[in-house]
N, C-alpha and C positions, 0 to 999 in steps of 0.2 A: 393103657388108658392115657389119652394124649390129656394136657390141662393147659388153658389158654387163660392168662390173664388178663381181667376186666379190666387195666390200666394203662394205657401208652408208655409203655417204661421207658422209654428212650425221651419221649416229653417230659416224662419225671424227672428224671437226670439232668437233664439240660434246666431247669428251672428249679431245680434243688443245687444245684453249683452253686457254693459260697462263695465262688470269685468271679467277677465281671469275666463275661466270655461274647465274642462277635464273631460270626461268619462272615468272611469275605469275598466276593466274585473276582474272576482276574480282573475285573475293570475298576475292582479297588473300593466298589461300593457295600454298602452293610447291607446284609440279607436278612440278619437274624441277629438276635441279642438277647441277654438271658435276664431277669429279673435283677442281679447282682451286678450288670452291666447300667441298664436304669438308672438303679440308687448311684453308683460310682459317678455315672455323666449328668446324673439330673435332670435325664430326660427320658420320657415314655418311650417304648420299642418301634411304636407305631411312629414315632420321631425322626426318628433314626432310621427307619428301612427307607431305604435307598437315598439316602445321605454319604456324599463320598467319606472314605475311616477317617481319612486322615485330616480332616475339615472340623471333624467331630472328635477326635482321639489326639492329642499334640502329643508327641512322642518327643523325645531328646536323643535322637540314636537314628541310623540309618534302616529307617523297615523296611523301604520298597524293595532294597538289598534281598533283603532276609525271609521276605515274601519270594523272591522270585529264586532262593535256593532251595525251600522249604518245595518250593512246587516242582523243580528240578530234579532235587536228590530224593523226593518221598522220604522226605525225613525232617522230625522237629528239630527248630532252632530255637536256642533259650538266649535270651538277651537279659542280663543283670545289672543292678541297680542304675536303673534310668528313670529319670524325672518324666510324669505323666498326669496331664491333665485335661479338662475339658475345656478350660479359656475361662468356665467360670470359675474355678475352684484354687490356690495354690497349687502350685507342683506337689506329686508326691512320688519320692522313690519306690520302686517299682521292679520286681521283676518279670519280665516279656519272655512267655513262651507261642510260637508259633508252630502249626502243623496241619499238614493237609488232612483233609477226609480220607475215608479209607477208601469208600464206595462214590467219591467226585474228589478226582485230585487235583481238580482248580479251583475248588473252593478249601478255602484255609481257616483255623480257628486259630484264631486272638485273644490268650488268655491273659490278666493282665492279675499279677498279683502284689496288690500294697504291702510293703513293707511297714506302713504306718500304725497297721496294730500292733503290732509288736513291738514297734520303739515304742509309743504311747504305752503299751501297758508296762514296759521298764520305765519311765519315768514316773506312771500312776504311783507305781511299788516304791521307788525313789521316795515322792514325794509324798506317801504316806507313812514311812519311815522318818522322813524328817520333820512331818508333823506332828509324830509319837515325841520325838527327842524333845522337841520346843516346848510341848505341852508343861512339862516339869517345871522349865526354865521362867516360862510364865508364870504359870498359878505361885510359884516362889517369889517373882518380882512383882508382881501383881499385889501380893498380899503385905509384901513389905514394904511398898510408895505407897500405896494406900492411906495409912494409917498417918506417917507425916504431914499428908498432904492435907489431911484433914484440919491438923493444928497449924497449920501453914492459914490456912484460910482462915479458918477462925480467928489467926491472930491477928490477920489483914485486918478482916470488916471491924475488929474492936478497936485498930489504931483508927480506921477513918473516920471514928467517929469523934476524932477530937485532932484533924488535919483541917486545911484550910481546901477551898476548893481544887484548886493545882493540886494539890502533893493527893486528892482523895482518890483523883483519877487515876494517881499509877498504884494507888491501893487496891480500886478495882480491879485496875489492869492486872494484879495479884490475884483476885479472886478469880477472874475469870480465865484465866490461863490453869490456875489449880484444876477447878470444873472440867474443861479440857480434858485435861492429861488422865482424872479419876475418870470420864466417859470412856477415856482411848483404855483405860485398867478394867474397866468393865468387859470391853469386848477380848480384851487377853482373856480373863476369868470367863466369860461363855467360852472362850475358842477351848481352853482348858476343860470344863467344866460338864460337859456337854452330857446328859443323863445317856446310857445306852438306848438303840430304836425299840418302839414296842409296838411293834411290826403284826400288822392287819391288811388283812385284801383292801387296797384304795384304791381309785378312781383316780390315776391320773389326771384328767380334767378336771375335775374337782378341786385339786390341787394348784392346777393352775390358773385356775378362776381366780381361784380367793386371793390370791401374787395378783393378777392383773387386775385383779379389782381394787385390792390395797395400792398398787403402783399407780395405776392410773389419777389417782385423786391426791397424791401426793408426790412424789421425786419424779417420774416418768408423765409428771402432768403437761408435758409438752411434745411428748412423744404421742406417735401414730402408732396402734398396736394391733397386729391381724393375726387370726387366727386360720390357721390348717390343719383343723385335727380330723384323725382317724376316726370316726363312730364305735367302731367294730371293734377297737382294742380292748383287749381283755385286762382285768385288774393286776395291779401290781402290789407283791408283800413288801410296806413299809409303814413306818410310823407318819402319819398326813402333815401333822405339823412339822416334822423335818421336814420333811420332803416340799412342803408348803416354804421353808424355809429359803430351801433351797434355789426352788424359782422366785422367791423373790429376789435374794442376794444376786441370781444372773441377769433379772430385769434391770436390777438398779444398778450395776455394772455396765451394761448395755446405755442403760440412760447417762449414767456420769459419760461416758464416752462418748457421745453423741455434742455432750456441751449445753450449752442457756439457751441452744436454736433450735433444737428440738432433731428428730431424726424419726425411722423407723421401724417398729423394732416387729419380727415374725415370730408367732408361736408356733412350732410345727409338729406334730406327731405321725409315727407310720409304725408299723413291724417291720424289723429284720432280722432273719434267723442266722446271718453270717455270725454275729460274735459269742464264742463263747468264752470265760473266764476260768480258767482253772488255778484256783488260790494255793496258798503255800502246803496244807493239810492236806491235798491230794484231791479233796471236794472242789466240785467247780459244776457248771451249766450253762445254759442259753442265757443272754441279756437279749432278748426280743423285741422290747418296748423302747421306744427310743421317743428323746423329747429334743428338741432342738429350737434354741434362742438365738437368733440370726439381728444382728445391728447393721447398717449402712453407716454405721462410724469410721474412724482413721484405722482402726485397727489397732493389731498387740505390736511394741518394739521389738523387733526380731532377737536383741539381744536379753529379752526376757521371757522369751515364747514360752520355749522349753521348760523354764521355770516357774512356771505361771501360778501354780499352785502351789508353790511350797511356800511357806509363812514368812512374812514379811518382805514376799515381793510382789513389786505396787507399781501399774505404770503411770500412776497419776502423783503431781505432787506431794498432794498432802495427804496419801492414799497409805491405811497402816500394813497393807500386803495379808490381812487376817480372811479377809471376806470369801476369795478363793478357794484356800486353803481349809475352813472352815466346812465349803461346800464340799470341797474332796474330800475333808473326812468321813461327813455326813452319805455320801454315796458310798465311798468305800466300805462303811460300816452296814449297809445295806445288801453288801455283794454285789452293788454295779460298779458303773466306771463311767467317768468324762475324760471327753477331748474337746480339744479345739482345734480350730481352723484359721486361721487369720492372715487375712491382705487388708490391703487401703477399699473401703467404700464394705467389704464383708465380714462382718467374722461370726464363727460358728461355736458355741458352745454346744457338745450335745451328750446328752446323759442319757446311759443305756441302763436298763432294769431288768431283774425279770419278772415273771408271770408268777402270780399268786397261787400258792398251791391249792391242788385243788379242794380241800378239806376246809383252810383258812377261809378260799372265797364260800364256802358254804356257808360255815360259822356264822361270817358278815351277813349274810343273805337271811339268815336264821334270825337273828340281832335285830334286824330292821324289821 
């Protein structure tokens, strides 16, 4: 008994590939490109077919080479750590495999596999390690400025009140530097402090409404703010107010960066089934839901990229370096993960989650 499956399995595969893949004609041009290709170039497939590769694909390495061995010898070429991008995006290193069809062997696949998850999620791990350590170091210094400062101030405003106008001003100037420094103790104690998530099926939009509605009317009141979201996406298990938190903290990131002149800031949503997260306890799964806050700001200092999240590092002056950091906890403690992106005129924050299980989104459903 023969048995034929209802499904084009071979379109399955090719559109289930978690790594950007392109078919090439010997004339060099794209024939095909797989959902993973898209996302990677930031452009629809329908964009891309018949677009020369290499117009569309910037390689760092000799392809035309390695195409025309790959068609000669009938056999893959693997090309390693090379910078690849699409002109909009930073570079990112890159491992390049090449290989004819079995069934047309002048047509060749172009798999392109980033290295970027990988480094990103050791430095994720990095830097939620380092914001374990700092956590102690804070709530400790935190607790004991505090309490000085307060008799500091108190003893200020009761000299001024028997100074002459001159000398009251730098009594102020006492007082209101004390204020200061308890607001900067304040947000050491949240960054410390922080209740564990108590994690419900939410409505990412919803989320992000309430941040762009909070920003808009206040620090991001000169900002342009557009929205790209998915309809279709399914809920994500987290606690709202974190999470609520959290796009805020990347708005107003976005907004300081941009400056007094205002700029643009994108809110985007989609699913991607490529990332999954496997934690230190051996548990791990899909992050599917992806949010992504995109600025036409200067961009992150290359010399703090890498480091962006861990505590107390700040590419703005008078910036306490908590805010980030803050925000990686708050996902990490969720089970997702953020990256970024960043050049001059782009930068991409973008926070992966995942899907609410399916019991919790009931519950919620139940609730309402």
């Amino acid at each position: 008994m023969s048995f034929r499956s209802p499904y084009p399995v071979p379109g399955v595969i090719w559109a289930s590939l978690p790594l950007p893949a392109v078919l090439i004609n010997p004339d060099g041009i794209i024939i095909e490109s797989n959902p993973a290709a898209e996302a990677f170039l930031n452009a629809s497939s329908k964009s891309l077919q018949g677009q020369p590769a290499f117009d569309r694909i910037l390689i760092d390495a000799p392809v035309d080479e390695a195409l025309s061995r790959a068609r000669s010898n009938q056999s893959p070429i693997f090309i390693n750590d090379v910078d690849v991008t699409s002109g909009e995006r930073p570079p990112v290193q890159c491992n390049i495999q090449i290989a004819p069809l079995h069934d047309n062997a002048e047509i060749v696949m172009l798999l392109i596999s980033p290295r970027e998850i990988a480094d990103r999620l050791g430095r994720a791990t990095a830097a939620k390690s380092a914001a374990k350590s700092a956590i102690g170091m804070a709530e400790m210094l935190a607790h004991e400025i505090k309490n000085p400062l307060a008799g500091i101030s108190g003893a200020a405003q009761l000299i001024a009140m028997n100074l002459s106008v001159e000398d009251r001003e730098l009594a102020d100037l006492i007082v209101e530097e004390t204020r200061r420094i308890v607001k900067l103790l304040e947000q050491v104690e949240q960054f410390g402090n922080l209740r564990p998530p108590e994690r419900r099926a939410v409505n990412i939009h919803d989320a992000l409404d309430r941040a762009r509605k909070s920003a808009a009317v206040g620090f991001a009141a000169k900002m342009r703010i557009t929205e790209e979201y998915d309809p279709s996406l399914p809920a994500t298990y987290a606690d709202a107010d974190q999470l609520m938190q959290v796009f805020l903290n990347l708005i107003k990131n976005a907004a300081e960066a941009a400056g007094p002149q205002g700029g643009r800031i994108r809110l985007r949503t989609f699913y991607d089934i490529s990332l999954r997260l496997r934690r230190a306890d051996g548990s791990g799964g899909a992050l599917p839901l992806q949010v992504e806050i995109i600025d036409d700001g200067p961009g992150i200092a290359p010399d703090i990229a890498k480091e962006i999240f861990e505590p107390f590092v700040s590419g703005r002056e008078n910036g306490t370096g908590l805010g980030l950091a803050l925000v990686n906890k708050i996902i990490s403690d969720h089970g997702g993960w953020i990256s970024v992106d960043s050049a001059p005129g782009r930068t991409v924050f973008r926070v992966s989650l995942p899907v609410a299980p399916r019991e919790a989104a009931s519950n919620d459903m139940e609730v309402k």
